[in-house]
Backbone and ligand atoms as CSV (ligand in chain L), in Angstrom:
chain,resi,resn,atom,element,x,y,z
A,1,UNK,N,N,10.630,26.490,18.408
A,1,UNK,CA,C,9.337,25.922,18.008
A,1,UNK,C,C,8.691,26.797,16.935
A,2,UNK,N,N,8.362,26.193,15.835
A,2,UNK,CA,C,7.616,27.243,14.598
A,2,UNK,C,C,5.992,27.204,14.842
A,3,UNK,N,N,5.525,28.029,14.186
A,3,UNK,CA,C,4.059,28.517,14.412
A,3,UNK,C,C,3.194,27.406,13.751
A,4,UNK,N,N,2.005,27.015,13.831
A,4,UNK,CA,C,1.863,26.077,13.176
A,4,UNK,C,C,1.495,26.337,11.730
A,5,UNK,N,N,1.255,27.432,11.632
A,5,UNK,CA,C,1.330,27.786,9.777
A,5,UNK,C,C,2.494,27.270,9.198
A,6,UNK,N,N,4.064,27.909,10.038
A,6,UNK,CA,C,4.744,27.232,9.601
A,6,UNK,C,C,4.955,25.756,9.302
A,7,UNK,N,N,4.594,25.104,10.395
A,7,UNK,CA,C,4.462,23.671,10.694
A,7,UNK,C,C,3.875,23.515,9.307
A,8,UNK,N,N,2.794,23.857,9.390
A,8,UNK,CA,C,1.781,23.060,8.032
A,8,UNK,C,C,2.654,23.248,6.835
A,9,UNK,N,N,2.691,24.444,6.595
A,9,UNK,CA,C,3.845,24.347,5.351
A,9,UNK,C,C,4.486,23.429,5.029
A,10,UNK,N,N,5.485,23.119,5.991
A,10,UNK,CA,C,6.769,22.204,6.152
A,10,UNK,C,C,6.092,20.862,5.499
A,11,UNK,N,N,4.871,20.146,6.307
A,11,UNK,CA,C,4.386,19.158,6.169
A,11,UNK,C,C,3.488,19.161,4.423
A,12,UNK,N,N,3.263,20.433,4.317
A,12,UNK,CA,C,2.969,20.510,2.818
A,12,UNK,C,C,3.836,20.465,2.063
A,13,UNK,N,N,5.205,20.884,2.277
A,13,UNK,CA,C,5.970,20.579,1.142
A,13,UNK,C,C,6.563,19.359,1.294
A,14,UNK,N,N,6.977,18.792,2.399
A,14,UNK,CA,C,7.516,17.397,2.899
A,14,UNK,C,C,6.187,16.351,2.052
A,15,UNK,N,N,5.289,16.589,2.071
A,15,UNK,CA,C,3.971,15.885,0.855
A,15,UNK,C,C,4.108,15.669,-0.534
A,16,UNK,N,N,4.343,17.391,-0.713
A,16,UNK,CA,C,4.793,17.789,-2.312
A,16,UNK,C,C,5.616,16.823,-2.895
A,17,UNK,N,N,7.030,16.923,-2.152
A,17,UNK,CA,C,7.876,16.162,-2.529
A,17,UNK,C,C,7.748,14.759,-2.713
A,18,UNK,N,N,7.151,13.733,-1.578
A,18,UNK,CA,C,6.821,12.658,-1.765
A,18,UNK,C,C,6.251,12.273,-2.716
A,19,UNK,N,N,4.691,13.479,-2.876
A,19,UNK,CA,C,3.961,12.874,-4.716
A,19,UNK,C,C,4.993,12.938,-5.764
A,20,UNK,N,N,5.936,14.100,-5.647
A,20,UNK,CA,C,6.531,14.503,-6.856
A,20,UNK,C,C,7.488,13.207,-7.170
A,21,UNK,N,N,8.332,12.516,-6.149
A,21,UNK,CA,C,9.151,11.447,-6.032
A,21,UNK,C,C,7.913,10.204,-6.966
A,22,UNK,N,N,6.939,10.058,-6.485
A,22,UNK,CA,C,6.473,8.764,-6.737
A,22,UNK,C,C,5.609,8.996,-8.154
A,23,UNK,N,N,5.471,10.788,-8.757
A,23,UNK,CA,C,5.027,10.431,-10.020
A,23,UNK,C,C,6.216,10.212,-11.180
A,24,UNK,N,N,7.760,10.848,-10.444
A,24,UNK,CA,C,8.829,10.736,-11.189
A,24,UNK,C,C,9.129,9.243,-11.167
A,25,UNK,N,N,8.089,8.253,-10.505
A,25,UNK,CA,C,8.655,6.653,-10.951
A,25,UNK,C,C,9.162,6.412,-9.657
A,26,UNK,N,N,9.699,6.923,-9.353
A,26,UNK,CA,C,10.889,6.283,-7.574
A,26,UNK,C,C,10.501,5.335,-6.948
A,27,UNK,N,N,8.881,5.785,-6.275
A,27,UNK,CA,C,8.604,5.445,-5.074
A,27,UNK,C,C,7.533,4.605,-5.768
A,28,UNK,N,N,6.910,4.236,-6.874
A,28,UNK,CA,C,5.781,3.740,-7.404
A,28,UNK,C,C,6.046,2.726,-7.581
A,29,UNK,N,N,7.455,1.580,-7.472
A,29,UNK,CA,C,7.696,0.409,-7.453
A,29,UNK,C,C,7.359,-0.481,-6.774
A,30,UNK,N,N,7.008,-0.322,-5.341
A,30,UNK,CA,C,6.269,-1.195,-4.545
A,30,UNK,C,C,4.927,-1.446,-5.174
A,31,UNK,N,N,4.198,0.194,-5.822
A,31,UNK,CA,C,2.802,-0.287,-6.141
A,31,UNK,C,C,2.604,-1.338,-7.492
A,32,UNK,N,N,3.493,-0.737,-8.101
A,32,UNK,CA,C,3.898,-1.738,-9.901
A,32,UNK,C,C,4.102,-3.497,-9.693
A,33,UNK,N,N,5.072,-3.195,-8.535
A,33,UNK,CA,C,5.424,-4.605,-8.481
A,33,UNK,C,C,4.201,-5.284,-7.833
A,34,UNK,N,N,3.696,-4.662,-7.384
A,34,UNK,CA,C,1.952,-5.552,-6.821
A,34,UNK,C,C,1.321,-5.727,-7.810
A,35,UNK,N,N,1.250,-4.480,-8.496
A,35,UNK,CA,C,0.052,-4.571,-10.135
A,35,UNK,C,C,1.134,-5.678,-11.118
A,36,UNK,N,N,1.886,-5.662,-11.087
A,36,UNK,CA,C,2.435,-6.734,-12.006
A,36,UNK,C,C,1.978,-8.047,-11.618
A,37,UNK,N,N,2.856,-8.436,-10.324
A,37,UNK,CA,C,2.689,-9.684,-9.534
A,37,UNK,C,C,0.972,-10.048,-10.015
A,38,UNK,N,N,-0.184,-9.421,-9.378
A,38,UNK,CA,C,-1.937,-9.610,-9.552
A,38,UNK,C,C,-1.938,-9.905,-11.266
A,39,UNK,N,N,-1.258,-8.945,-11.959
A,39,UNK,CA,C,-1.800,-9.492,-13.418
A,39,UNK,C,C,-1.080,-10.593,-14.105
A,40,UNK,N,N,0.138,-11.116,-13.454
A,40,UNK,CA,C,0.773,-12.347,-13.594
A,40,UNK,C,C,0.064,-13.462,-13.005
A,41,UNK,N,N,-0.331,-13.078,-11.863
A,41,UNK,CA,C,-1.536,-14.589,-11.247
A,41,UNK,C,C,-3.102,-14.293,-12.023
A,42,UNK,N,N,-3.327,-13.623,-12.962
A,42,UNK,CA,C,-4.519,-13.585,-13.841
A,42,UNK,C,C,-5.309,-12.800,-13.330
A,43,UNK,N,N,-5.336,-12.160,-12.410
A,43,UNK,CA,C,-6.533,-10.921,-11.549
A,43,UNK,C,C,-6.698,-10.009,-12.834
A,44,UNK,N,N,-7.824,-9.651,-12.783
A,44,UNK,CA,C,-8.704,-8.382,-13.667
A,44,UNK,C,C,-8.946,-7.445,-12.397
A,45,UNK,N,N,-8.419,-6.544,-12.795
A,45,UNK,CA,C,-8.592,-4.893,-11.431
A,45,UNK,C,C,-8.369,-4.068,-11.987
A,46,UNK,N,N,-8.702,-2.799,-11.004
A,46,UNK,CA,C,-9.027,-1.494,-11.419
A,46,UNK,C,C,-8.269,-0.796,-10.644
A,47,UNK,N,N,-7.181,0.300,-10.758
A,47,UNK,CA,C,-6.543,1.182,-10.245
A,47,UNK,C,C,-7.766,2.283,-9.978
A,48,UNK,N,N,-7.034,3.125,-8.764
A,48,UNK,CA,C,-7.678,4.127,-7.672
A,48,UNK,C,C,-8.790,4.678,-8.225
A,49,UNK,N,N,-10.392,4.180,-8.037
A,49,UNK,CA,C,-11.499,4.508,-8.007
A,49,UNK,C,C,-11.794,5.705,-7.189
A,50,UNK,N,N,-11.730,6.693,-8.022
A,50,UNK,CA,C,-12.154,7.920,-7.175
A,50,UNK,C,C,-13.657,8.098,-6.557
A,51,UNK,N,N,-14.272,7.625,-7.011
A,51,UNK,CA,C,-15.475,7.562,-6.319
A,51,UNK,C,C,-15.576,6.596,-5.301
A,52,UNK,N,N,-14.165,5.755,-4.960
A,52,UNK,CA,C,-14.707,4.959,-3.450
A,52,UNK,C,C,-13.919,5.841,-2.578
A,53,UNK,N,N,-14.164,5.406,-1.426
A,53,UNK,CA,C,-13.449,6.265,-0.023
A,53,UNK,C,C,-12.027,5.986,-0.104
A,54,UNK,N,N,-11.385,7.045,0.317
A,54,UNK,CA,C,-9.581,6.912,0.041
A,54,UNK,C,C,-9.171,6.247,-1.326
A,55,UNK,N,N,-9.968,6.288,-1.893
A,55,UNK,CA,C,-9.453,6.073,-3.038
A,55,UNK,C,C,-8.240,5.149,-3.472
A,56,UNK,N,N,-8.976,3.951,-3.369
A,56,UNK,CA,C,-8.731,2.491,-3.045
A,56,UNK,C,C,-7.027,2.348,-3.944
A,57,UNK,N,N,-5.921,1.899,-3.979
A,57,UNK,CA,C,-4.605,1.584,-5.216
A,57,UNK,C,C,-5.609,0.748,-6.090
A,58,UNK,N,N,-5.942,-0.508,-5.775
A,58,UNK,CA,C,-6.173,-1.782,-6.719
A,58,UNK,C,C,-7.563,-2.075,-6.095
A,59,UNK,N,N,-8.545,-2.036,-6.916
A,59,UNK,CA,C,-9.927,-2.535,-6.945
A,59,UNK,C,C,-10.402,-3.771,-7.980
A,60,UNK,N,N,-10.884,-4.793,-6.959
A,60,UNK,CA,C,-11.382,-5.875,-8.015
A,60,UNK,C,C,-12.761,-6.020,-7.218
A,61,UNK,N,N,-13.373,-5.525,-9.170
A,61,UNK,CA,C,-14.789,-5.554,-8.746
A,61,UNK,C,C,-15.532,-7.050,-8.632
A,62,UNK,N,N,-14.764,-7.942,-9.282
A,62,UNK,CA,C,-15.623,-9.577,-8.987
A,62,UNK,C,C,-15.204,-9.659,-7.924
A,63,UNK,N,N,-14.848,-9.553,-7.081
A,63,UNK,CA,C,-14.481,-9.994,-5.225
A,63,UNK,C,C,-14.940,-9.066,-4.295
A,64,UNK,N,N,-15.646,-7.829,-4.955
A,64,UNK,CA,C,-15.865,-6.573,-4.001
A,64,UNK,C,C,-15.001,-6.452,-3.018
A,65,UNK,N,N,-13.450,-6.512,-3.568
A,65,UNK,CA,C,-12.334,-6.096,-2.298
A,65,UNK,C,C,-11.560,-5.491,-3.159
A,66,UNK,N,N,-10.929,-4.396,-2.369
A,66,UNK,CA,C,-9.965,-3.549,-2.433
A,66,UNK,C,C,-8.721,-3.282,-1.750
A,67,UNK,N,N,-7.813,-3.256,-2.182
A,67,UNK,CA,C,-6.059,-3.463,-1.461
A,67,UNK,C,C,-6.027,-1.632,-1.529
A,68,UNK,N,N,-5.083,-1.241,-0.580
A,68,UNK,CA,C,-4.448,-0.513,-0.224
A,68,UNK,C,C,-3.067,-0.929,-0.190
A,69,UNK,N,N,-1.713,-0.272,-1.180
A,69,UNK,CA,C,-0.101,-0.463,-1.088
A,69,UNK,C,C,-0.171,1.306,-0.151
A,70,UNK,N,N,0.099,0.908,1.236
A,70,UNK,CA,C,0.044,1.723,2.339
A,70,UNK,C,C,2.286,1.754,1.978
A,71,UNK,N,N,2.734,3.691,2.042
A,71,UNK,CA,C,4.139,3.591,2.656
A,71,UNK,C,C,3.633,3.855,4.267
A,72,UNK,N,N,4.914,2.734,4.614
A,72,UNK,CA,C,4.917,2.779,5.882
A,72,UNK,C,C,5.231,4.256,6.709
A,73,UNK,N,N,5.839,4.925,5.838
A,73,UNK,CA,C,6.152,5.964,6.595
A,73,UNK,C,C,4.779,7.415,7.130
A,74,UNK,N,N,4.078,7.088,5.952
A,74,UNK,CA,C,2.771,8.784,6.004
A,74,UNK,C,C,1.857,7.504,6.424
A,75,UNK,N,N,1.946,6.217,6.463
A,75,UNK,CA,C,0.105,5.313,6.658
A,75,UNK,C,C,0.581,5.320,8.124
A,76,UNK,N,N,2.033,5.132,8.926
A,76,UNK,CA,C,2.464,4.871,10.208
A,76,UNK,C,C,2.448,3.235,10.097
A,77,UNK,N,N,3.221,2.923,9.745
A,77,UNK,CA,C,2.650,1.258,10.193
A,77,UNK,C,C,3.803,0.286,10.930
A,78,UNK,N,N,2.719,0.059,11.749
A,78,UNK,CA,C,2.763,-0.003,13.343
A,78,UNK,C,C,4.047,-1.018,13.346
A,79,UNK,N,N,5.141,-0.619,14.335
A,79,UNK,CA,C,6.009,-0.901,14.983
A,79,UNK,C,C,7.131,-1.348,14.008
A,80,UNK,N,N,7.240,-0.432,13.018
A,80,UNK,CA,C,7.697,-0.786,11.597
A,80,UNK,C,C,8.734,0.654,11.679
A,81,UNK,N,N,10.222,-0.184,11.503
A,81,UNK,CA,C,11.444,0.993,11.468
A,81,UNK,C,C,11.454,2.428,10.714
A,82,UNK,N,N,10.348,2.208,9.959
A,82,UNK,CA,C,10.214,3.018,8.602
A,82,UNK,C,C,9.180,4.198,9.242
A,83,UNK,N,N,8.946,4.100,10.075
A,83,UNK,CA,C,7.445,4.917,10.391
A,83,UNK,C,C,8.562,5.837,11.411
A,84,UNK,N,N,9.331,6.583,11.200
A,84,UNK,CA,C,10.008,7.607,11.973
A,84,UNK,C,C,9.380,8.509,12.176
A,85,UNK,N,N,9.978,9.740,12.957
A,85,UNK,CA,C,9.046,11.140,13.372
A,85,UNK,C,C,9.578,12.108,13.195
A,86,UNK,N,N,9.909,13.165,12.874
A,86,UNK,CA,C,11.236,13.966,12.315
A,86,UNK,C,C,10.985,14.657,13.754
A,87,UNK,N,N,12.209,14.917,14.546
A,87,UNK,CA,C,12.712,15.476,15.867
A,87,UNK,C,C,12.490,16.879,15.654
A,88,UNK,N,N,12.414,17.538,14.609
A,88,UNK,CA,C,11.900,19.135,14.799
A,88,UNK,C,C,10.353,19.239,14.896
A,89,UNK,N,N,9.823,19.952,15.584
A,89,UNK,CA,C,7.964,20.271,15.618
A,89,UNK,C,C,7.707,18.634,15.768
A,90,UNK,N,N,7.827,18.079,16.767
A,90,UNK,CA,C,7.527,16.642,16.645
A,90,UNK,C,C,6.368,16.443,17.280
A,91,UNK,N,N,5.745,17.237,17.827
A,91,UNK,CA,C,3.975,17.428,18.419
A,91,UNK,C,C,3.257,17.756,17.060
A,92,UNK,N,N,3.643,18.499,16.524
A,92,UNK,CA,C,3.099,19.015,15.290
A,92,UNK,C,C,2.885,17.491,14.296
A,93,UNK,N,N,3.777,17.090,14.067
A,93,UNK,CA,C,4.024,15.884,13.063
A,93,UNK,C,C,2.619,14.877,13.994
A,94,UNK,N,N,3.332,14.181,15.150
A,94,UNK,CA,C,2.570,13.367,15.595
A,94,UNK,C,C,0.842,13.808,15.378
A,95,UNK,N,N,0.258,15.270,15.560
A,95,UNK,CA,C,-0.552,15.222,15.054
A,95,UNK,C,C,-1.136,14.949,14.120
A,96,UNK,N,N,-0.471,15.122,12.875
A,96,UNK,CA,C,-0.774,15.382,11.579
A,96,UNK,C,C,-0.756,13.416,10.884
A,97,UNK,N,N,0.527,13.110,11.528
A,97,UNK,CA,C,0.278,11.176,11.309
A,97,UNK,C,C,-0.714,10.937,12.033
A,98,UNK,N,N,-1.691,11.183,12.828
A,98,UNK,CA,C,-2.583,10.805,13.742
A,98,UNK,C,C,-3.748,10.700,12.831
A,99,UNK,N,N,-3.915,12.124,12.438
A,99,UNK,CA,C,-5.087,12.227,11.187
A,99,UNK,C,C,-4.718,11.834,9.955
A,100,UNK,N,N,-3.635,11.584,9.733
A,100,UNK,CA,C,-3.779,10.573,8.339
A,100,UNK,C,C,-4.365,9.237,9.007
A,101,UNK,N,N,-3.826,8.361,9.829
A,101,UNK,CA,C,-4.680,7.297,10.474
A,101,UNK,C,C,-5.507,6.691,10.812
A,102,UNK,N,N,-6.206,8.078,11.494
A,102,UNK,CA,C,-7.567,8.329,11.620
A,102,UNK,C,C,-8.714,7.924,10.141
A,103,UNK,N,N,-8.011,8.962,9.462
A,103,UNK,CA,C,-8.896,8.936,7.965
A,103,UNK,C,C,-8.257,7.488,7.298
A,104,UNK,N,N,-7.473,7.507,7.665
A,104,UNK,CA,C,-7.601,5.638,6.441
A,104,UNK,C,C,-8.439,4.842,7.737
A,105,UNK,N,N,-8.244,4.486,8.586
A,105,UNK,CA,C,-9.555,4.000,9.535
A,105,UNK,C,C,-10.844,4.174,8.968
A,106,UNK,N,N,-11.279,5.394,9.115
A,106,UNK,CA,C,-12.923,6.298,8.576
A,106,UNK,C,C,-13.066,5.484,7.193
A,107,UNK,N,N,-12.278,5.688,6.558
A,107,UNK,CA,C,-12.283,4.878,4.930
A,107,UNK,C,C,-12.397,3.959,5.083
A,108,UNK,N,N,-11.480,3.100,5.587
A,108,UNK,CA,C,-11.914,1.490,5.419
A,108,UNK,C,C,-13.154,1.169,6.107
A,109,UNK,N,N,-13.507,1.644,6.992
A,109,UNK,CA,C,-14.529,1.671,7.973
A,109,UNK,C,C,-16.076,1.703,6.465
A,110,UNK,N,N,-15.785,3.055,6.127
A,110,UNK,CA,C,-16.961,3.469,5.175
A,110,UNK,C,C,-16.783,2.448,4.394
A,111,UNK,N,N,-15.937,1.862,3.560
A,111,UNK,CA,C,-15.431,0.820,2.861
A,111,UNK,C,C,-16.184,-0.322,2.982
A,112,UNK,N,N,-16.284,-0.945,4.187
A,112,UNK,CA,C,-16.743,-1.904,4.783
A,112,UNK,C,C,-18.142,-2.137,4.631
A,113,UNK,N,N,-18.976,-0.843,5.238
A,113,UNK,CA,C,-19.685,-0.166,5.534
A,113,UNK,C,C,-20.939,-0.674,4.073
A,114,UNK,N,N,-20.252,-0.225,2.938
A,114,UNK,CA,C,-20.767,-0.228,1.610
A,114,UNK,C,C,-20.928,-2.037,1.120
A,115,UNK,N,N,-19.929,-2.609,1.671
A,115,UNK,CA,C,-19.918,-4.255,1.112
A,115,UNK,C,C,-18.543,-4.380,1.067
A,116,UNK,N,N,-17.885,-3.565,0.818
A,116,UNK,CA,C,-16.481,-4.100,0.502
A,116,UNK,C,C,-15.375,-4.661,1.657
A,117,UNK,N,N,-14.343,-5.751,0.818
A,117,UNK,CA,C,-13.839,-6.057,1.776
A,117,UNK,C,C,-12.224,-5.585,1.189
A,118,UNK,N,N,-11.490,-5.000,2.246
A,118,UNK,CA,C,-10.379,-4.207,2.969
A,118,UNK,C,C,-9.274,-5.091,3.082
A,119,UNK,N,N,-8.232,-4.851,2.089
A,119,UNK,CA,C,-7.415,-5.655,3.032
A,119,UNK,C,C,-6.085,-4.716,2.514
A,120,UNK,N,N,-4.697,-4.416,3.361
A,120,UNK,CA,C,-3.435,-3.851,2.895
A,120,UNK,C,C,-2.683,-4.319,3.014
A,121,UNK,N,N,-1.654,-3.846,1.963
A,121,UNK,CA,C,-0.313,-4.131,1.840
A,121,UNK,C,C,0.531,-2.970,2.032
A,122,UNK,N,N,1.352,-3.369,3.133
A,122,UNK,CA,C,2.869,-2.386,3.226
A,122,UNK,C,C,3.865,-2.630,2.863
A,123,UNK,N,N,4.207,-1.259,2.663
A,123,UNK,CA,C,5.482,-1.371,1.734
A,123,UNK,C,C,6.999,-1.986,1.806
A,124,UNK,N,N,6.774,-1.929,2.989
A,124,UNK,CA,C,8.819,-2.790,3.829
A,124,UNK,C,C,8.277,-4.391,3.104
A,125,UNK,N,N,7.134,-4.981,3.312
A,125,UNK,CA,C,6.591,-6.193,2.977
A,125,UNK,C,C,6.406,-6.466,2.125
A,126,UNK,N,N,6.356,-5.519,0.881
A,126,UNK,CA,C,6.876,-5.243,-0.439
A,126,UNK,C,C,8.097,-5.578,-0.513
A,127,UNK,N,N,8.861,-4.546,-0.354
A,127,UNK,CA,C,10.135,-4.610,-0.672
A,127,UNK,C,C,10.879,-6.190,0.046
A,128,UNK,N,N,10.709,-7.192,0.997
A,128,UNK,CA,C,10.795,-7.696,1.777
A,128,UNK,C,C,10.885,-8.970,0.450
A,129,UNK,N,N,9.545,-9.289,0.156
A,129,UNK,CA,C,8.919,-10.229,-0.782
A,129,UNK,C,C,8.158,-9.469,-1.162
A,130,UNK,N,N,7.845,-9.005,-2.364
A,130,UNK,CA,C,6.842,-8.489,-3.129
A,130,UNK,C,C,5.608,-9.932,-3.739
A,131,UNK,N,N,6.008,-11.126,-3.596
A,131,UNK,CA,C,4.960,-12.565,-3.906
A,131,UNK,C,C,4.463,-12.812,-2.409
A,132,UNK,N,N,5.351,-13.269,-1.606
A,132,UNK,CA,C,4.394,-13.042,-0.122
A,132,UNK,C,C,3.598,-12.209,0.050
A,133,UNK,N,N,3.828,-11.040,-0.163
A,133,UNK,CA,C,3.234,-9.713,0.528
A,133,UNK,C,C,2.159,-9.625,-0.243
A,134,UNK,N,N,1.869,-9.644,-1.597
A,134,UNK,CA,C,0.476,-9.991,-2.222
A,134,UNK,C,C,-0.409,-11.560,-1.849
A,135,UNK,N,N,0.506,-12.382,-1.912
A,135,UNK,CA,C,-0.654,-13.432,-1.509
A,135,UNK,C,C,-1.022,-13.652,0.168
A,136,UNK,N,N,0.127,-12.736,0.942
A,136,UNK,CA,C,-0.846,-12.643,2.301
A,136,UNK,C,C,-2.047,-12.007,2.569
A,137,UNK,N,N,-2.026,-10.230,0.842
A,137,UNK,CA,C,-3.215,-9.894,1.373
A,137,UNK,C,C,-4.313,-10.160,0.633
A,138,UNK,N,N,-4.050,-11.150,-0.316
A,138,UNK,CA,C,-5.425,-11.804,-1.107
A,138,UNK,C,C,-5.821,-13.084,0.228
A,139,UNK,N,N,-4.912,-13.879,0.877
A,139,UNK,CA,C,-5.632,-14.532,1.921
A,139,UNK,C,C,-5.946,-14.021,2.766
A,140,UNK,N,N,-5.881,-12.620,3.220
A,140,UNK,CA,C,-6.329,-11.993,4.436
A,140,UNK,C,C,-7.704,-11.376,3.773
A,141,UNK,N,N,-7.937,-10.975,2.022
A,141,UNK,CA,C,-9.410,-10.801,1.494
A,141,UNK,C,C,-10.057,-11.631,1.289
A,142,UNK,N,N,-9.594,-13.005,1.459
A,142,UNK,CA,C,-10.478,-14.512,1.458
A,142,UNK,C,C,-10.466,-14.720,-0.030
A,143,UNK,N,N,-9.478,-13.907,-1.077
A,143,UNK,CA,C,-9.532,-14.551,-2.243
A,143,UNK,C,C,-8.884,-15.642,-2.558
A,144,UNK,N,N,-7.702,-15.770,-1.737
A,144,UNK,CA,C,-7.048,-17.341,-1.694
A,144,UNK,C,C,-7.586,-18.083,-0.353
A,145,UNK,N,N,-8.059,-19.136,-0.659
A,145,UNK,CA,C,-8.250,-20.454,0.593
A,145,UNK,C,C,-7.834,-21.543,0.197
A,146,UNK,N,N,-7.736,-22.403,1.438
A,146,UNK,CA,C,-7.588,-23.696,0.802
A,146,UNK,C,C,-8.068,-24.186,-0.460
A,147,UNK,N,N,-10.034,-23.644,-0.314
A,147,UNK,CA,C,-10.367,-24.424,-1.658
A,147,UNK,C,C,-10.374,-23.607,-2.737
A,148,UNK,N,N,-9.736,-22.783,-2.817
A,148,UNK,CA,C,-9.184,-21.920,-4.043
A,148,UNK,C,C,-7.735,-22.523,-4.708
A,149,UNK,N,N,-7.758,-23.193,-5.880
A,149,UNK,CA,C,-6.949,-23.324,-6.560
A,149,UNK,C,C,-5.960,-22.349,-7.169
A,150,UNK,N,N,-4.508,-22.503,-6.599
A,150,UNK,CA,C,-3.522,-20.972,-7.247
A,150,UNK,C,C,-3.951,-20.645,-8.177
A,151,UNK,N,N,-4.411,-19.271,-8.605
A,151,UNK,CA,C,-5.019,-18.409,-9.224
A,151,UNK,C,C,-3.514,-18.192,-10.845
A,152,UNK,N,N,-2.512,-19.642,-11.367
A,152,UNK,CA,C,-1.839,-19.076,-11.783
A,152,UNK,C,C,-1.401,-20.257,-12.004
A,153,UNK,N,N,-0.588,-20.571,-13.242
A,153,UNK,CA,C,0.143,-21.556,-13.919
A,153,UNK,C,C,1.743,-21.396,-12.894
A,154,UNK,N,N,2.195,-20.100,-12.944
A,154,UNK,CA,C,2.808,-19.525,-12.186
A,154,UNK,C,C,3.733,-20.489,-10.857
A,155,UNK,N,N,4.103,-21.304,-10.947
A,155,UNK,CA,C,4.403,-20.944,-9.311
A,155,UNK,C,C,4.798,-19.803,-8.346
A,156,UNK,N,N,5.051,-19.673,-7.024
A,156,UNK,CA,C,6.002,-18.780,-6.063
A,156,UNK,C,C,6.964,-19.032,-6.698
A,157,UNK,N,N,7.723,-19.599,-6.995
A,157,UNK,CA,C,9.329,-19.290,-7.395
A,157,UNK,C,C,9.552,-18.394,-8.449
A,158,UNK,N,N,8.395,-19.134,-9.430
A,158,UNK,CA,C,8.786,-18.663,-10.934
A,158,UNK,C,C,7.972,-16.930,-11.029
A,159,UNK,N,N,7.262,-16.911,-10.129
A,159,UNK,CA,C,6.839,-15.202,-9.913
A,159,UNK,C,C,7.547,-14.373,-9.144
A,160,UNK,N,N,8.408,-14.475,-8.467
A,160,UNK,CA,C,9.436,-14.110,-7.381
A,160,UNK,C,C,10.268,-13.772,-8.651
A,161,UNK,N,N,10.782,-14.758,-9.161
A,161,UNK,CA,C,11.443,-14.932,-10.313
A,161,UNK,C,C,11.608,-13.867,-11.707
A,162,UNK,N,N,10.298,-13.653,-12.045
A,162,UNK,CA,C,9.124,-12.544,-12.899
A,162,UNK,C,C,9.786,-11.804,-12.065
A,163,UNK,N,N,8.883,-11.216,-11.098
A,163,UNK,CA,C,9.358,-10.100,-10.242
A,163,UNK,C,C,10.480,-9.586,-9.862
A,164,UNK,N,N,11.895,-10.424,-9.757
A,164,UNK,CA,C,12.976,-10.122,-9.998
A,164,UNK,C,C,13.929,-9.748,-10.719
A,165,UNK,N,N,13.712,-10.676,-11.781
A,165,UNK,CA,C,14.167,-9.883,-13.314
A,165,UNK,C,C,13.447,-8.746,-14.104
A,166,UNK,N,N,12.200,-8.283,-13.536
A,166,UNK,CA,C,11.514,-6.983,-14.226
A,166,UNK,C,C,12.006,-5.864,-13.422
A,167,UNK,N,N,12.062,-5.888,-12.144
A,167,UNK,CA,C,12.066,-4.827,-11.021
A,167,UNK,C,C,13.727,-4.647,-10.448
A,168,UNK,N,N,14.376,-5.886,-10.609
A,168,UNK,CA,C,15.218,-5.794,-10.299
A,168,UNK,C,C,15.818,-5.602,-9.057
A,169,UNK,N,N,15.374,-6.404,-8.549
A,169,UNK,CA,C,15.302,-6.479,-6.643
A,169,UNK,C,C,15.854,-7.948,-6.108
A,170,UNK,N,N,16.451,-7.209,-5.317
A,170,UNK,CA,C,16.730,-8.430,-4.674
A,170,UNK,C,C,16.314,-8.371,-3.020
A,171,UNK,N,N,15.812,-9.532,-2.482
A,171,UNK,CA,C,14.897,-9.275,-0.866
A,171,UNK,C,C,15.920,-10.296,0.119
A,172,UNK,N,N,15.850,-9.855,0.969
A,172,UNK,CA,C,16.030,-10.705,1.880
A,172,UNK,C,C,14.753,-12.546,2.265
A,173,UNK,N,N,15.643,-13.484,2.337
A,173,UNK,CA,C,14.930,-14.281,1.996
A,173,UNK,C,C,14.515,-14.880,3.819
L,1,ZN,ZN,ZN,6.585,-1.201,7.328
């Protein structure tokens, strides 16, 4: 069992690495392929507003809602293969995913709190369908309803479509 200085370390560089992965491009494809997909259906938004709480991925200020592209693995999301626990210091870890949890809770909470409305996207649900997985969480922000007309000349196919030949993915259907 390591000390928890050590612990923290570990979990600081196990961090490091993750930002370093997702500013080298890697891991930033789930978020791209969302920001693509939104500016293909015509959305006007704003990437991570540092002055809101957690510091929102995608902010659209005409809807006062904000998306979160949550990885499943550091957000934990729930009952999702991807959300593993690494078997060394595994009290240690479980703490430390607890309070990341905690604080995206507190955030959306404060979020709320202010006017805004909350809604996320995870990343397996990304990768899964990257066109589902955005228009489940614009209908879960009440920007698509029935009496909302598709926001897009676009169909689902032909944006799936977009999204496939830019990103180069292929999903399980
Ligand atoms: Zn997941």
């Amino acid at each position: 069992m390591k000390s928890d200085v050590d612990a923290n370390a570990d979990w600081r560089k196990a961090k490091r690495s993750w930002n370093m992965s997702r500013i080298r491009g890697k891991d930033t494809k789930p978020e791209l392929m969302v920001r693509s997909i939104l500016h293909r259906m015509g959305y006007r938004f704003r990437l991570n507003r540092k002055d809101l709480p957690g510091k929102p991925d995608i902010v659209f200020p005409a809807y006062k809602t904000v998306l979160f592209v949550h990885g499943c693995y550091w957000h934990r999301h729930k009952s999702c293969k991807n959300a593993t626990t690494p078997a060394n210091n595994r009290e240690f870890w479980i703490r430390k995913f607890a309070d990341t949890v905690q604080r995206d809770m507190r955030n959306q909470q404060d979020l709320r709190k202010m006017g805004w409305i909350v809604a996320v996207i995870w990343e397996c649900h990304i990768r899964r369908d990257p066109v589902l997985a955005v228009t489940n969480a614009l209908i879960d922000a009440g920007m698509l309803t029935d009496d909302t007309p598709y926001p897009t000349e676009l169909s689902i196919e032909q944006l799936r479509t977009v999204v496939r030949e830019r990103f180069n993915v292929g999903w399980k259907r």
